[in-house]
C-alpha positions in Angstrom: -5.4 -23.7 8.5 -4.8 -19.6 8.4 -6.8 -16.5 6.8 -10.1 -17.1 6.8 -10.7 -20.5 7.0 -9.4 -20.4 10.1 -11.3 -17.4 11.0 -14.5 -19.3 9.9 -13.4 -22.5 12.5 -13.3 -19.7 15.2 -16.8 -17.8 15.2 -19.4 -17.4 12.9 -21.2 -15.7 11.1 -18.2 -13.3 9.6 -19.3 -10.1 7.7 -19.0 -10.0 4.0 -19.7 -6.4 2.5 -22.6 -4.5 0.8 -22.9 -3.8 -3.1 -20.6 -1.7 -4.8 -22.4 -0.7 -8.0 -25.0 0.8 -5.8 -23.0 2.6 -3.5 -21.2 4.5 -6.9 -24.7 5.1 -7.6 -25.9 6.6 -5.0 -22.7 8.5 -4.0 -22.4 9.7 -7.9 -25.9 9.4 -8.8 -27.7 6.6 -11.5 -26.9 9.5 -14.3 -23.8 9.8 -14.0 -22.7 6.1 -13.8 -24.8 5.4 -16.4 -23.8 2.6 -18.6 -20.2 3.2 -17.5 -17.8 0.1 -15.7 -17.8 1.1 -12.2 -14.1 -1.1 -12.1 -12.1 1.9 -14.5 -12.3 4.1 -11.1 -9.9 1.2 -9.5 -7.8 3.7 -12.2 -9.0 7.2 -13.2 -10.7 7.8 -9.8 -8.7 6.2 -6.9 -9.5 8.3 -4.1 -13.3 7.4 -5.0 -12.6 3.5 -4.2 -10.9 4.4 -1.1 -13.7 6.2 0.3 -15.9 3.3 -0.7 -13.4 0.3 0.9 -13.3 2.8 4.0 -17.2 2.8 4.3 -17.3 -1.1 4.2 -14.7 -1.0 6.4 -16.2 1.8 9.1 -19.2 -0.6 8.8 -17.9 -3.8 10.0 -16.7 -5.6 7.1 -14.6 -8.4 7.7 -14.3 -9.8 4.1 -14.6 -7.1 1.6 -14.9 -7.6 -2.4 -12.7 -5.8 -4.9 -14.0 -3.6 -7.4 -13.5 -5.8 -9.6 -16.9 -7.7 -10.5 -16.9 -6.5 -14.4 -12.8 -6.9 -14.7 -12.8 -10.2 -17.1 -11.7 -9.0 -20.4 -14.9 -10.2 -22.1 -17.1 -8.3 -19.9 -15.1 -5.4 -20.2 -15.6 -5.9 -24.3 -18.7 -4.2 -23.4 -17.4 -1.2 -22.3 -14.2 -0.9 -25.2 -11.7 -1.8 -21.7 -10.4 -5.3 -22.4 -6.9 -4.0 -22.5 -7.1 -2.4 -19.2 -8.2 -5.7 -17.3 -4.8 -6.6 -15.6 -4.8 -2.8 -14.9 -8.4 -2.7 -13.2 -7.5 -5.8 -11.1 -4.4 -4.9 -9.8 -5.3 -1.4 -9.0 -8.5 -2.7 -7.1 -6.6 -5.3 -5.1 -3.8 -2.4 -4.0 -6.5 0.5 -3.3 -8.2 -2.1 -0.9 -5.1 -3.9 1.1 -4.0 -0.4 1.4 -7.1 0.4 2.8 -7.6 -2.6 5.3 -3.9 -2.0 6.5 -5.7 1.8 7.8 -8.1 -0.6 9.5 -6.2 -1.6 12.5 -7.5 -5.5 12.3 -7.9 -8.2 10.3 -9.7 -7.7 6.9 -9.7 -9.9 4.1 -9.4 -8.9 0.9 -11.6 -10.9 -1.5 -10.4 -11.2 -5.3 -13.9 -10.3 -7.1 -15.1 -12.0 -10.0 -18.3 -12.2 -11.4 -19.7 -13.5 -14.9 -18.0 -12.9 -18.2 -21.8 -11.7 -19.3 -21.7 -14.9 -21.8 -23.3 -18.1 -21.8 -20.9 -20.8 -22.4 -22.3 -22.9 -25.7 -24.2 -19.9 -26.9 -22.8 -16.5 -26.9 -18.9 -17.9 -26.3 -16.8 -21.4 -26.1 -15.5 -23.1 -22.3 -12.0 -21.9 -24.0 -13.0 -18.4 -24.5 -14.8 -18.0 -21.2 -11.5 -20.1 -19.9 -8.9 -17.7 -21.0 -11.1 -14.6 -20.0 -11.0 -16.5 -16.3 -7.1 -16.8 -16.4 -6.6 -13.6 -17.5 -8.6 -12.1 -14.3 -7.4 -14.3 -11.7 -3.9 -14.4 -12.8 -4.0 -10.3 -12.0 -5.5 -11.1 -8.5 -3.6 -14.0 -7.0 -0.2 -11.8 -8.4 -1.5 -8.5 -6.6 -2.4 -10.4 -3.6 -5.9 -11.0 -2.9 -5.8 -13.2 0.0 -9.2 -15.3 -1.5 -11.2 -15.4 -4.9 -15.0 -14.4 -4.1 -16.1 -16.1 -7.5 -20.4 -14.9 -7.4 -23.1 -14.7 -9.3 -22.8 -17.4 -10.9 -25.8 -17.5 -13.4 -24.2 -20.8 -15.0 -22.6 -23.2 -12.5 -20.7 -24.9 -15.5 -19.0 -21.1 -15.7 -18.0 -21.2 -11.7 -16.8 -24.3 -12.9 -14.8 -22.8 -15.3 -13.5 -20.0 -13.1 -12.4 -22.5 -10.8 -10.1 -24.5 -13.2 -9.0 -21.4 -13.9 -8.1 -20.2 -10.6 -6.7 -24.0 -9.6 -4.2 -23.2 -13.1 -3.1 -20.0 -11.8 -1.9 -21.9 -8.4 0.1 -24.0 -9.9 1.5 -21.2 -11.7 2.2 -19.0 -9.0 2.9 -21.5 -6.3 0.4 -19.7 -4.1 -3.3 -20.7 -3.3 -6.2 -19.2 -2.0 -9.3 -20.3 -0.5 -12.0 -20.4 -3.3 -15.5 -18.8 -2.3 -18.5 -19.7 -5.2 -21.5 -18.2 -5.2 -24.6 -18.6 -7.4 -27.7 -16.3 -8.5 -30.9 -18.3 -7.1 -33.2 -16.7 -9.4 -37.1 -19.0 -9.2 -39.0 -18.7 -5.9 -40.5 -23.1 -5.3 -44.2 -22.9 -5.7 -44.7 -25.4 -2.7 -42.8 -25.8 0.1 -41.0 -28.7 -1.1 -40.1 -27.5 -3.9 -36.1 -26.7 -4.0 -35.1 -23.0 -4.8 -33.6 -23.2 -8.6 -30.7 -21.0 -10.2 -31.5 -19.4 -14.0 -30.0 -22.3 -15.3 -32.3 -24.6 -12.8 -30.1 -26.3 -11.0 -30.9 -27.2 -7.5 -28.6 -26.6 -4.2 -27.9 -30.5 -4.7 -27.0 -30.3 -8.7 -24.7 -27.4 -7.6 -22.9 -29.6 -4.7 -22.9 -33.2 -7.1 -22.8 -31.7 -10.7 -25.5 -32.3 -13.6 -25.2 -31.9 -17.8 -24.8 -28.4 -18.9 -27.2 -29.2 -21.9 -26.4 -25.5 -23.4 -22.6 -26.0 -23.7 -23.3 -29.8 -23.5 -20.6 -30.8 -21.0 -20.4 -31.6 -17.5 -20.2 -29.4 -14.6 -18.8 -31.6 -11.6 -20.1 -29.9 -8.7 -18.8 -28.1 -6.3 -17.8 -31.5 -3.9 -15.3 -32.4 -6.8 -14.3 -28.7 -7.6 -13.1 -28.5 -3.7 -14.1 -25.4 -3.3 -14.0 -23.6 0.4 -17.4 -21.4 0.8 -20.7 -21.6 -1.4 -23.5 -20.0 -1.2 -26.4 -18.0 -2.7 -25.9 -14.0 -3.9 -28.2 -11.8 -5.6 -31.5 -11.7 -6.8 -33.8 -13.2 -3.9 -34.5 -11.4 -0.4 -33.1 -12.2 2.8 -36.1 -14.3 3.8 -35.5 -16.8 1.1 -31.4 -16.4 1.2 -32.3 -17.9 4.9 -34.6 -20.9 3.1 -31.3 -21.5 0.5 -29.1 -21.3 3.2 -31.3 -23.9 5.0 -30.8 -26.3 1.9 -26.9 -25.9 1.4 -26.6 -26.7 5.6 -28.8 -29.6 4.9 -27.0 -30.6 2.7 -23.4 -30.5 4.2 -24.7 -31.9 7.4 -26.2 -35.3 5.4 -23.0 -35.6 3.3 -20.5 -35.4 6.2 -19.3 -31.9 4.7 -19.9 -29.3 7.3 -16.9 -28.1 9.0 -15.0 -28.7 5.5 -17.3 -26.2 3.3 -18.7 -23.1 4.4 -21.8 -20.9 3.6 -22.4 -17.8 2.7 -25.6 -15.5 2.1 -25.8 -12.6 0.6 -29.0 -11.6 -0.7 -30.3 -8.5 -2.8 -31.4 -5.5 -0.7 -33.2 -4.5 -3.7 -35.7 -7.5 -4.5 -35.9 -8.6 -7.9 -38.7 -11.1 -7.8 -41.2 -8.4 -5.6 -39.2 -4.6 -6.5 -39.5 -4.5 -2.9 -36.7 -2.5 -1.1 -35.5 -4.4 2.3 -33.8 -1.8 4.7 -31.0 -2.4 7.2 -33.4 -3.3 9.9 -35.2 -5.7 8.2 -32.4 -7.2 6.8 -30.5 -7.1 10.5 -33.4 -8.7 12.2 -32.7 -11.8 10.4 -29.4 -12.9 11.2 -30.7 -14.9 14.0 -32.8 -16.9 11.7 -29.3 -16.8 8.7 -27.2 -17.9 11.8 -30.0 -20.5 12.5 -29.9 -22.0 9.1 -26.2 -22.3 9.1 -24.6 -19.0 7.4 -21.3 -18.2 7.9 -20.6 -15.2 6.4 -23.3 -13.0 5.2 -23.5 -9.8 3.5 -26.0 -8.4 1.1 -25.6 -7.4 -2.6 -27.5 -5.0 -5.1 -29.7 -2.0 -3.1 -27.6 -2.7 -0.3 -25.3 0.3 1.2 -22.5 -0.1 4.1 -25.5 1.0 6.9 -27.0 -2.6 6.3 -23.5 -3.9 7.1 -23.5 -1.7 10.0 -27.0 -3.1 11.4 -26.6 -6.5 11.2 -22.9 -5.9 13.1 -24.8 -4.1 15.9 -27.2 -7.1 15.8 -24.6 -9.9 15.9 -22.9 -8.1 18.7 -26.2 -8.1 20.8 -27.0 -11.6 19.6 -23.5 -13.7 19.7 -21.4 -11.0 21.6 -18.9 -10.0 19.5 
């Protein structure tokens, strides 16, 4: 075991970065990013994604994204930049190993990709959403991402999907990384045993076993039979129900004799969805003991979310665990 698996085996939790798209925002301002793809700076703007891999980096990140959550080419339809989607991946892999190499230890770079924007058996086919897959993580794995950070998932029979892709590529290349699938948790339960549900409404336990994608009508297998290294919850909720999801996935591992083989990771929205309520670094630093508690292994936070949240929960592990 090497890279951050073994990392994992060693001490948890590890530190997964902050949003991107809001730290362009905020360091460009919402007008001027507009409705533009945040990914095209990997290219016209390069010493602008530097600056933003250095703050994750100056923050504490240990496992830091690509900007490449939008590079797919049929999310980048929506911008007129499918033909520069090898381009944007590439460039976003290079900008950020050459930035972790500044760093003087050990980060990992995490291939980024996030939804094609479609919804497989409505807006586009498995084979369409398929080749848009290959297409992006073919341009990772061959720059050198050292894992694919596959997240926010909408659809788990698309994570599928990007999977099969990414298990393709490998054979192609003769190189493998660990996979790390994430999914967007988007309906509070109503009761307390009610399970936390996706947009699609799949439970923690359809996403670990499988169900029927009724939509495209096929079957997604589940993340057991996918093999995938690290899942999790990303997006959406707040960091006080990330910790109840969290809860579900360790429960989970622990009753199916999978703990120690698949990790978890939460990384919740800064910027609630479900209240509009804005969580700031110490709130979302004074949870880790209770994220830590319910068995996270890595943890981050996504939209709303700026390197000082990274930064606070670093300075909170180090008083709670010591390093």
């Amino acid at each position: 075991m090497t890279g951050i698996l073994a990392a994992l085996s060693e001490r948890v939790p590890l530190l997964t970065d902050s949003a991107t798209g809001t730290w362009f925002q905020q360091r460009l301002g919402v007008a001027h990013v507009g409705g533009e793809c945040c990914d095209q700076y990997n290219v016209t703007a390069p010493d602008l994604v530097r600056e933003l891999y250095r703050a994750k980096v100056a923050a504490g990140c240990e496992v830091i994204l690509t900007n490449t959550f939008n590079s797919t080419p049929l999310r980048l339809c929506e911008f007129g930049l499918e033909s520069e989607a090898d381009r944007f991946n590439q460039a976003g892999v290079n900008l950020l190993r050459e930035v972790a190499g500044e760093a003087g230890r050990e980060i990992y770079v995490g291939g980024n990709v996030g939804p094609t924007g479609k919804l497989v058996g409505q807006s586009a086919t498995y084979d369409e959403v398929m080749d848009s897959m290959l297409s992006q993580i073919r341009a990772l794995v061959r720059a050198g991402a050292d894992l694919l950070c596959i997240e926010t998932m909408l659809q788990a029979l698309e994570a599928q999907i990007a999977v099969e892709a990414a298990r393709e590529v490998f054979a192609e290349e003769g190189r493998s990384v660990p996979l790390y699938v994430t999914f967007a948790f988007m309906n509070r339960p109503e009761g307390k045993s009610d399970s936390f549900r996706t947009f699609f409404g799949e439970t923690v336990r359809h996403l670990m076993e499988g169900n029927t994608d009724l939509l495209a009508e096929r079957e997604f297998v589940g993340a057991v039979r996918l093999g995938v290294d690290v899942v999790g919850a990303n997006c959406t909720i707040g960091v006080e129900d990330a910790i109840a999801v969290t809860d579900e996935f360790s429960r989970y591992l622990d009753a199916h004799g999978l703990a120690g083989r698949i990790w978890i990771s939460a990384k919740p929205n800064s910027q609630v969805m479900a209240t509009m309520s804005y969580e700031d670094p110490e709130f979302a630093a004074s949870r880790l003991p209770r994220l830590v508690g319910a068995g996270a292994h890595l943890v981050g936070y996504c939209c709303g979310s700026m390197p000082e949240h990274i930064a606070a929960t670093a300075l909170r592990r180090r008083a709670l665990l010591g390093f």
